[in-house]
MARROVEX-257928 format. One line per field, with one value per residue (C-alpha): residue in three letters; x, y, z. Coordinates in Angstrom, 1 decimal. Layout:
residues N
kolse = c(ALA:...)
X = c(X:...)
Y = c(Y:...)
Z = c(Z:...)
end
This chain:
residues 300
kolse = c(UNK:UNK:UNK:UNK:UNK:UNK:UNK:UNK:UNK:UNK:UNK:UNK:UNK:UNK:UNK:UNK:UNK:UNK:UNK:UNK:UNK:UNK:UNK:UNK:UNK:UNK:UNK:UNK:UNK:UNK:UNK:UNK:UNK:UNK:UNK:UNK:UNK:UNK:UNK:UNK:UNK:UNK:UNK:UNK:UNK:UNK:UNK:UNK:UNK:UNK:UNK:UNK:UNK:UNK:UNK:UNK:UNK:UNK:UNK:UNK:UNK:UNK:UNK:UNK:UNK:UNK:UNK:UNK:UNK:UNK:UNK:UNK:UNK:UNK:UNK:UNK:UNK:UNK:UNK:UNK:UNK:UNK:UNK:UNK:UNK:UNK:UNK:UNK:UNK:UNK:UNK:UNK:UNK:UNK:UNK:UNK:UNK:UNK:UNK:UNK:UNK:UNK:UNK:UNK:UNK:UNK:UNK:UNK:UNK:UNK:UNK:UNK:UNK:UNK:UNK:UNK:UNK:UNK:UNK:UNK:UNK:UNK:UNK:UNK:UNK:UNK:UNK:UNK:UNK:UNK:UNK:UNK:UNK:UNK:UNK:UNK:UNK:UNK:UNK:UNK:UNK:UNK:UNK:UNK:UNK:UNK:UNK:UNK:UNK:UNK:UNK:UNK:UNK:UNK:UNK:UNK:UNK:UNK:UNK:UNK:UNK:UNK:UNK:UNK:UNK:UNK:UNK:UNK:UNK:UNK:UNK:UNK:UNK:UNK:UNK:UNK:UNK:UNK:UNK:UNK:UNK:UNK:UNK:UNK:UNK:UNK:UNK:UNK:UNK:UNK:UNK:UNK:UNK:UNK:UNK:UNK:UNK:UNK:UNK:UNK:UNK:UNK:UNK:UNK:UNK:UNK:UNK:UNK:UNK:UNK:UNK:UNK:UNK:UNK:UNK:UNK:UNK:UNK:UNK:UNK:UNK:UNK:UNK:UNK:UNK:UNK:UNK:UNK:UNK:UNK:UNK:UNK:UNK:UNK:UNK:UNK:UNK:UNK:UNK:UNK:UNK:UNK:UNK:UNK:UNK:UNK:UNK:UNK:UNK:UNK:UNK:UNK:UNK:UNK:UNK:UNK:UNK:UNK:UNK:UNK:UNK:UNK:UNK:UNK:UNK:UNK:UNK:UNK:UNK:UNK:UNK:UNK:UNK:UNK:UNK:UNK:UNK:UNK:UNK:UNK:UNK:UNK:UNK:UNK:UNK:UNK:UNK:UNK:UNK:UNK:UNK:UNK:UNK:UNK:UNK:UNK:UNK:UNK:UNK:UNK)
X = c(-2.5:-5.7:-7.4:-11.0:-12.4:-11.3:-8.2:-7.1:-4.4:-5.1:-2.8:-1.3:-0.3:3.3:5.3:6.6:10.4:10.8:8.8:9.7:9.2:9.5:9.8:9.6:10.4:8.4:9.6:7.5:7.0:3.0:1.3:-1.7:0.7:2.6:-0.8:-2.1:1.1:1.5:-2.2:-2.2:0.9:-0.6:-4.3:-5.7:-2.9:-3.2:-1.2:0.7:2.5:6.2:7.5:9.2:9.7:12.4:12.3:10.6:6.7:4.2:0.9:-0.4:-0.2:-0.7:0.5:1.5:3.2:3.6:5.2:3.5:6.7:6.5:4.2:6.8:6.1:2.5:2.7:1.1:-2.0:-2.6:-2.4:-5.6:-7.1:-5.6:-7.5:-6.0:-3.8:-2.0:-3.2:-2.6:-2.3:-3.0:-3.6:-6.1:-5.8:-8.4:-8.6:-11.0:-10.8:-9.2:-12.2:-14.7:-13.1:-16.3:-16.3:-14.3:-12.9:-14.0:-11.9:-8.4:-6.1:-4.3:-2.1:-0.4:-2.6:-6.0:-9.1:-8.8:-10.5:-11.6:-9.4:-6.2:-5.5:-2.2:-1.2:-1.5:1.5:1.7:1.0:4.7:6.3:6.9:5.4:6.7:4.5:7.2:3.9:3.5:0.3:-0.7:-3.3:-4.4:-6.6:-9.1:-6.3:-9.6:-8.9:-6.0:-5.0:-7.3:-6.8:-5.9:-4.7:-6.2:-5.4:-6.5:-5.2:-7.1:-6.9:-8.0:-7.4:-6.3:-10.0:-10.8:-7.5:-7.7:-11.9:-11.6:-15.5:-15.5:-16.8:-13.4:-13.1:-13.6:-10.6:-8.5:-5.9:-5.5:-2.7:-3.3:-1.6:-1.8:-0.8:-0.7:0.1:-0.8:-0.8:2.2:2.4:4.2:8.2:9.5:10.8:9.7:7.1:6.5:2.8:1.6:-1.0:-3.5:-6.0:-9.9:-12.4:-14.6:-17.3:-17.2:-17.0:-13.9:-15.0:-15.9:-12.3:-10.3:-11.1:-9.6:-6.6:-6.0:-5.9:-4.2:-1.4:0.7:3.8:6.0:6.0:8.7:11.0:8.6:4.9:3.6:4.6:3.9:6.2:5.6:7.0:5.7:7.1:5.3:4.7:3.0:3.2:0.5:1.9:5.8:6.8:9.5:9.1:11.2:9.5:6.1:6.8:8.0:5.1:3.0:4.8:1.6:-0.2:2.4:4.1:1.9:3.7:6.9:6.7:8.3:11.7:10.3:8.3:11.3:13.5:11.9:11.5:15.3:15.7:13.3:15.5:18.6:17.1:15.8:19.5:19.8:16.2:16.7:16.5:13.4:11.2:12.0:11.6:8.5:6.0:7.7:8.1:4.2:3.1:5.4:4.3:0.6:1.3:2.9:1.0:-2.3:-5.5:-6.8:-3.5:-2.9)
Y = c(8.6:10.2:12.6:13.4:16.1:16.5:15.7:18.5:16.1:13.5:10.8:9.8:6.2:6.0:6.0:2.6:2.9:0.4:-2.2:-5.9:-7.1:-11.5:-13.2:-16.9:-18.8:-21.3:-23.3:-25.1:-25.0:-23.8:-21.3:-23.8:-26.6:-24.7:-23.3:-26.4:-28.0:-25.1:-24.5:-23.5:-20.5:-19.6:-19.4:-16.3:-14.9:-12.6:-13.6:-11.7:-11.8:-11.4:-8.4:-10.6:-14.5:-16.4:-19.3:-20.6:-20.4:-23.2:-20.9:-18.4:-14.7:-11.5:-8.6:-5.4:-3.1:0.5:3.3:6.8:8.8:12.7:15.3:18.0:21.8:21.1:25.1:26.8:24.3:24.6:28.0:28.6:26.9:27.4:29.6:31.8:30.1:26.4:23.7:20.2:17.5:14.2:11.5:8.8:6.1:4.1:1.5:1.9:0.7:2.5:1.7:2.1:5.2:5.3:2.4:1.7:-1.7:-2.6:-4.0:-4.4:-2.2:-3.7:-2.1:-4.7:-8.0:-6.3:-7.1:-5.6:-1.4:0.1:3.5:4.5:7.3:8.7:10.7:14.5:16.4:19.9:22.6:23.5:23.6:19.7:16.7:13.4:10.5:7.1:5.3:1.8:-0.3:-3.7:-4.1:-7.3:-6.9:-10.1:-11.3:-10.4:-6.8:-6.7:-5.4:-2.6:-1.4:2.4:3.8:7.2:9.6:12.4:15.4:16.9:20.1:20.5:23.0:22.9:22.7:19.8:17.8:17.9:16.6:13.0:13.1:16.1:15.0:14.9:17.6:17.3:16.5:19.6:17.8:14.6:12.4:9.0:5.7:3.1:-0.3:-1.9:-0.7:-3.5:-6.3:-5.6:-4.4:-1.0:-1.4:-2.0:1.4:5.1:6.7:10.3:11.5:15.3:16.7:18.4:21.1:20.2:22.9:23.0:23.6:19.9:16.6:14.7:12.2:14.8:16.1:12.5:12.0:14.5:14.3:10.7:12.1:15.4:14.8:11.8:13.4:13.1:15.9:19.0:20.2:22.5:20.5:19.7:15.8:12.9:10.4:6.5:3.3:0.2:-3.7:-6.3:-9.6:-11.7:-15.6:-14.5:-11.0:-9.5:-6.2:-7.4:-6.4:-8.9:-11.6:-10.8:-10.3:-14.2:-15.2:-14.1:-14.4:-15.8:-12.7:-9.9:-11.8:-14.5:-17.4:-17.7:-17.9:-14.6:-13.1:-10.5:-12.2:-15.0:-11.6:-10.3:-13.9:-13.8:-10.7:-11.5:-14.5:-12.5:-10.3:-13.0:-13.9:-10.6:-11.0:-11.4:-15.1:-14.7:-12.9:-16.1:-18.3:-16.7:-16.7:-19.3:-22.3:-21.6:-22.4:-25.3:-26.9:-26.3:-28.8:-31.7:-31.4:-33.5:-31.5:-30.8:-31.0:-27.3)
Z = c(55.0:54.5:57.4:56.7:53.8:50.7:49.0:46.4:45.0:42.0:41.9:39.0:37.6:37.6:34.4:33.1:33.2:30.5:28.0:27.6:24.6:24.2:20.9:20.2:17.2:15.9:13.2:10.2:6.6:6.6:9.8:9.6:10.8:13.1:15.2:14.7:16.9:19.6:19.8:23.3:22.5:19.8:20.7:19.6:18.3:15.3:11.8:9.2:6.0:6.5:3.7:1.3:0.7:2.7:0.8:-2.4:-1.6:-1.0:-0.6:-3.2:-2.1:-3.1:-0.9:-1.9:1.1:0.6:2.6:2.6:2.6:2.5:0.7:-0.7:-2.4:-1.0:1.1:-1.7:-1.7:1.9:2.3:0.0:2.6:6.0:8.6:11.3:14.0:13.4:11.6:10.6:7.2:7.6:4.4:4.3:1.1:-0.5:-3.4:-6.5:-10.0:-13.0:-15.4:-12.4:-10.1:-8.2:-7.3:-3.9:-2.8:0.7:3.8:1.8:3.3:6.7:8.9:10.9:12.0:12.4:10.4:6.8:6.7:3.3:4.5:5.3:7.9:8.5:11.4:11.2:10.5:11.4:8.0:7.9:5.0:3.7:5.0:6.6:7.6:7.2:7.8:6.3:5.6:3.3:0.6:0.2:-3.3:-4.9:-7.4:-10.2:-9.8:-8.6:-12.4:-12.7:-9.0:-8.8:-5.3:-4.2:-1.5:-0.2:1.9:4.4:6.7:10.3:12.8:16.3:17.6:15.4:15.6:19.3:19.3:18.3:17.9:15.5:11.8:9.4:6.4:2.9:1.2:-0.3:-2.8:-4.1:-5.8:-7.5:-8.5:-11.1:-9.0:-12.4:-15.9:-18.9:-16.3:-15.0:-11.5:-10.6:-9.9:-6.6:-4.8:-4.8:-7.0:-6.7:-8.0:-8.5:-5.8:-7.7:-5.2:-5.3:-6.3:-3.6:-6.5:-8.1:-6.2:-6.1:-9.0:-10.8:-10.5:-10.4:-14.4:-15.5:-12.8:-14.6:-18.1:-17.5:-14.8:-16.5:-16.9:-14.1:-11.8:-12.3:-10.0:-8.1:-8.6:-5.5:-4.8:-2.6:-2.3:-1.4:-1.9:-2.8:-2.6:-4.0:-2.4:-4.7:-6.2:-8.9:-9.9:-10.9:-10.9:-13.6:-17.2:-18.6:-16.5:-17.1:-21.1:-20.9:-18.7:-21.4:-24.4:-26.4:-25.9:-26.4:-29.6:-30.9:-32.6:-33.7:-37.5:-38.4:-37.9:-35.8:-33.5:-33.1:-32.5:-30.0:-28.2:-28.6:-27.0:-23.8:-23.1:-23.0:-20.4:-18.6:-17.1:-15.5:-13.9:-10.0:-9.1:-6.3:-8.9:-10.7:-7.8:-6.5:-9.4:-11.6:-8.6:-7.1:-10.6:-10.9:-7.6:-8.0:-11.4:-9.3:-6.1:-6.5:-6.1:-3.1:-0.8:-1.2)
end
């Protein structure tokens, strides 16, 4: 109860105690259909991809989720560029193409069921020693240069001041690490892949400095190079990640006919891989261009 002047005490909201979360299942063999039958549940309600295939696909895709991991033996970069007091890392990520790395591919990065961004921002991480972010996000690249994409990232610093002013302009960047998404057609393996951090000269720009990253920093990194680590899975009914799958797939081009003893050789020794191949890389390229042959054009 209130008495006149002026109270000295701001009320707070009060804490939730706990936070109920409801899931329903909805059963059907495409989303179209399913939305289509509980339109009133699911009005408005945002899709997504699930990570993997549960069952032998129907509907092209081409989804690739990575995981940014951890940034390890990074100290020595960041000190070159720390100030006085604490400071903070985050990591933002960006598609361009390997023959074209100025160019930048727009709204193709997703985290979750919002609208597609051209940039990925991680959290900040305190400048202490290694890194760890843990933080997952979806590209979703045109299947036409999906083959030539290259995945960039880029480390920036910020102090105290600037990581506490949301409106505050972001740094340049101050180290950068790259990855090939597909090497001779063949997308990247499934799992971790760890790429050197190489520290910007503040004296060039950053395309200036990414050619020669490309040529020079190939090898894999050394026990004490600077490294970030992420993980990629790829969810695709056009693309594999599978050598021996993909060198079957496209036999014709890699081999050419089979009129010698070598070429009929090395046709010999795809197939024999090809039993140890898991059976849903197998099931989700090979069956999506099987039923796009025997379902009639335009029902799909």
């Amino acid at each position: 109860m209130f008495f006149g002047g002026q109270s000295n005490v701001s009320t707070k909201p009060p804490k939730a105690d706990s936070i109920n979360i409801n899931i329903k299942v909805f059963h059907g063999d495409k989303v179209d259909d399913v939305v289509h039958k509980h339109s009133t549940s699911l009005h408005g309600v945002p899709r997504s991809n699930r990570i993997g295939f549960n069952d032998a696909p129907i509907q092209s895709r081409s989804d690739i989720f990575l995981t940014v991991a951890k940034a390890i033996n990074i100290t020595s970069i960041m000190k070159l560029y720390s100030s006085s007091g604490p400071s903070y890392v985050n990591v933002s990520a960006e598609i361009r193409l390997n023959d074209e790395p100025d160019h930048i591919v727009e709204r193709c990065i997703f985290r979750g069921s919002n609208d597609g961004d051209t940039r990925y921002e991680s959290y900040v991480a305190p400048n202490a020693g290694d890194l760890w972010w843990d933080e997952k996000f979806k590209l979703c690249i045109p299947e036409d240069i999906a083959p030539r994409a290259l995945l960039i990232f880029k480390f920036h610093l910020m102090n105290a001041a600037s990581h506490s002013d949301e409106a505050s302009e972001p740094e340049p960047p101050v180290a950068i690490a790259a990855l090939n998404l597909s090497i001779n057609g063949r997308f990247i393996r499934d799992g971790e892949h760890r790429m050197k951090i190489r520290r910007l000269d503040s004296g060039y720009t950053l395309e200036q400095q990414l050619g020669p990253y490309l040529v020079e920093d190939t090898a894999p990194p050394a026990v004490f190079d600077p490294v970030l680590s992420v993980e990629s899975f790829l969810c695709s009914t056009k693309f594999t990640e599978d050598g021996t799958l993909h060198s079957l797939l496209n036999w014709k081009q890699n081999i050419g006919t089979l009129t010698t003893d070598e070429s009929r050789f090395k046709m010999k020794e795809i197939l024999r891989k090809f039993t140890f191949v898991s059976e849903i890389e197998i099931l989700k390229v090979t069956h999506f261009v099987a039923f796009l042959k025997i379902v009639p054009s335009g029902s799909v």
